[in-house]
C-alpha positions, -999 to +999 in steps of 0.1 A: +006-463-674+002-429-685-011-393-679-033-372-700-027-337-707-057-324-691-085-340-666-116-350-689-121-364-728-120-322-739-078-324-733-077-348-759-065-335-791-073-344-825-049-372-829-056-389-795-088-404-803-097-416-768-075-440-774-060-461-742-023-459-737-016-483-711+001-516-718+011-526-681-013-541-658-007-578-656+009-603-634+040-622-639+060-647-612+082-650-638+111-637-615+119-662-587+144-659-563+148-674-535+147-654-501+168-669-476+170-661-435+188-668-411+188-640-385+184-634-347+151-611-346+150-590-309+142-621-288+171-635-297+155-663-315+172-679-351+149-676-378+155-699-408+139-700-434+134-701-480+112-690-495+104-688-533+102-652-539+079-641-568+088-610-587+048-593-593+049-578-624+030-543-634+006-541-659+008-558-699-030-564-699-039-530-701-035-517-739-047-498-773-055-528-787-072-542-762-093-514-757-093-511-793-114-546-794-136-537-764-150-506-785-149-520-817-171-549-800-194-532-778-201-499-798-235-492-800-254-516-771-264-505-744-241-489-714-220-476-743-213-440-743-245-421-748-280-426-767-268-436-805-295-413-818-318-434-840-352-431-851-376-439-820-416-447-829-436-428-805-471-437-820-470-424-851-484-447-881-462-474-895-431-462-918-427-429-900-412-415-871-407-386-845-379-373-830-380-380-791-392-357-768-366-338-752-365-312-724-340-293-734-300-296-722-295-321-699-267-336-676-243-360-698-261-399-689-234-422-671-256-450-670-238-481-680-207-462-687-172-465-668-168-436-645-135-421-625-158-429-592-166-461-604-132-472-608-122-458-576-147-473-556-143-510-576-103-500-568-111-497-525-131-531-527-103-550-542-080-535-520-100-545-490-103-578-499-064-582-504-060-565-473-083-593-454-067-619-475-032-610-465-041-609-429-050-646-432-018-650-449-002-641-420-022-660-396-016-691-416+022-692-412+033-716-386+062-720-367+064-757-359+097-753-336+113-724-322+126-703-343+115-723-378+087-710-396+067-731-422+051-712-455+020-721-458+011-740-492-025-726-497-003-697-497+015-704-526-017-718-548-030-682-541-003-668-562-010-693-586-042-687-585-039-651-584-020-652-614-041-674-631-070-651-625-050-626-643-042-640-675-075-650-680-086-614-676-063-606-703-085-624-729-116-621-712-117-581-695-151-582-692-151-608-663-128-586-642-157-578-616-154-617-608-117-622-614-106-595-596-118-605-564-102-639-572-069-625-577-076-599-542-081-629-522-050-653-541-026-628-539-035-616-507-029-647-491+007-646-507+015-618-497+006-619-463+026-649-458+053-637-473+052-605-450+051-627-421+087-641-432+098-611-437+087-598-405+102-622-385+137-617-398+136-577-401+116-566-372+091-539-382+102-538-419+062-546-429+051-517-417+077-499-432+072-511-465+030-507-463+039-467-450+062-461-481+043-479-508+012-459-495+036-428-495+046-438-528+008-437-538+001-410-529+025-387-540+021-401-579-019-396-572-013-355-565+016-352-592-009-369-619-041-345-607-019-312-603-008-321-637+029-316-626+035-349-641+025-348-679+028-384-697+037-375-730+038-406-758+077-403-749+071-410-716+051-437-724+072-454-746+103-450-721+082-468-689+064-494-713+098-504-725+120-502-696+090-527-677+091-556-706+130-550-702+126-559-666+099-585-672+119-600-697+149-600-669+124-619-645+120-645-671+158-651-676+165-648-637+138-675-632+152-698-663+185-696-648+173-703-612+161-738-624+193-747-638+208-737-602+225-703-613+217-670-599+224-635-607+242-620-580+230-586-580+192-598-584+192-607-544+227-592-527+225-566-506+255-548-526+256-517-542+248-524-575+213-549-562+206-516-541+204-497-574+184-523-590+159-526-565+154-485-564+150-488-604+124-513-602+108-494-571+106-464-595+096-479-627+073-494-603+052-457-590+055-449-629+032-473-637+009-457-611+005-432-637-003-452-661-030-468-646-044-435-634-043-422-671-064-456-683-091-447-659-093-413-667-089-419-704-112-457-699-141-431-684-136-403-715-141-431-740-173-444-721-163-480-717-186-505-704-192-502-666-174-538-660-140-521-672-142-502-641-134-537-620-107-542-655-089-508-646-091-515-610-077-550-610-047-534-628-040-505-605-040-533-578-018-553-592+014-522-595+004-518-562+014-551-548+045-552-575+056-521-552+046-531-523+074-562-531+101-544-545+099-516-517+098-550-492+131-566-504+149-533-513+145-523-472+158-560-463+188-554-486+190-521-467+192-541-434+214-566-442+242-537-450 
């Protein structure tokens, strides 16, 4: 996503117009790979094991035109942006008016509106449900013999479902506060599971990946409010197109997959996959900005409230694209 100049609607100039510059935000297991095992973990035990690995896109679903619509359609009810200032009766005879009482200056009304807090808070409950989720992920994979574990399939139909959830936000944003959930829970399950394989073949490399991905948040969250990081429309432009261009690489990688051909580099442990993995890990915490900048920016246009569980569902969904890419980018480390 992006990053505003300045914290708040006054540090946008007069050719921003509160609009929303965030494309990314969606879902894609467009990139399939499979991940393959077959390793002695410390007890000595083989693990074998493939599994399809799904590529977790950052965030398309999340853009101008989109938001765009949303004000275009909702300008003027209410929860949108402040009183619209019309006439109000207050007893007066028919075919004439008064001006509402006022108090004097007042606090700027939130009610109904998208808020920084709001988004935050919708942010921590989607997160807690993917972390519950994931641990039954993890308690679902079975290991039927010694050494052989079995994927669970409701696993797998919580990515689909997951992703499912996702695209249908992208035409219907204003049912994120129940989608979102959905996708917490489908995805968590995935993920989960597919921790657990991972796990068993690189001791401890979970852990490792959860403390850098949270690094990882963290460190884009104090660059973006010390303003040390400024997304500029440049900026913008370079990590929108460089994520289609890797999106659009998932795509290929999983078209050629079905014909049985692989790209060598998308799953080695060599050099050049190294490199790959650390691009998309990067292009990856980028898109953390973004998404901070659509909440701050979503919250300066006054947005409906529901777009709080919108922004929130796509800040969640970079997150576990990171938390993947920083996962198999440590197992290629290992396996050097």
């Amino acid at each position: 996503m992006t990053i505003a100049p300045e914290w708040g609607a006054n540090s946008l100039n007069d050719t921003d117009h509160l609009q929303i510059h965030n494309p990314d935000g969606g879902v894609s297991l467009l990139g399939e790979s499979a991940v393959h095992g077959d390793q002695l973990d410390k007890r000595g035990r083989v693990f074998r094991f493939a599994v399809p690995y799904y590529g977790v896109m950052s965030n398309p679903i999340l853009n101008d035109s989109r938001l765009n619509k949303l004000r275009d359609q909702h300008a003027g009810e209410a929860g949108w942006g402040v009183g619209s200032g019309q006439p109000v009766a207050t007893g007066q005879p028919a075919g004439t008016w008064a001006p509402p009482m006022t108090d004097g200056p007042i606090s700027q009304h939130h009610a109904g509106m998208m808020t920084v807090s709001g988004a935050a808070s919708a942010s921590m409950v989607l997160f807690a449900l993917l972390l519950i989720s994931a641990a039954v992920g993890w308690i679902a994979v079975a290991e039927p013999q010694p050494g052989v574990l079995a994927f669970p399939p409701m696993a797998l139909v919580g990515a689909l479902v997951g992703f499912v959830a996702v695209i249908v936000t992208v035409f219907k944003p204003m049912t994120s506060h129940i989608l979102g959930p959905v996708y917490a829970v489908g995805q968590g399950l995935f993920v989960g599971a597919l921790s657990r394989m991972f796990d068993a073949t690189y001791s401890g490399i979970v852990v490792q990946a959860v403390g850098t991905t949270l690094a990882v948040f963290g460190v884009m969250l104090f660059l973006y409010r010390t303003r040390i990081l400024r997304v500029t429309n440049k900026f913008r432009r370079i990590v929108i197109g460089a994520t289609l261009g890797v999106m659009v690489f998932y795509l290929a990688s999983f078209v050629f997959s079905m014909f049985g051909a692989n790209i060598s580099f998308f799953s080695s442990s060599s050099g050049v996959g190294i490199l790959f993995s650390l691009f998309v890990a990067g292009l990856a915490a980028f898109n953390l900005a973004l998404d901070f900048d659509f909440i701050e920016r979503g919250a300066a246009m006054g947005l409906p409230r529901r777009m709080e569980w919108f922004a929130a569902l796509g800040l969640l969904v970079t997150l576990v694209w990171l938390y993947l890419e920083v996962l198999r980018l440590l197992a290629k480390l290992r396996n050097r």
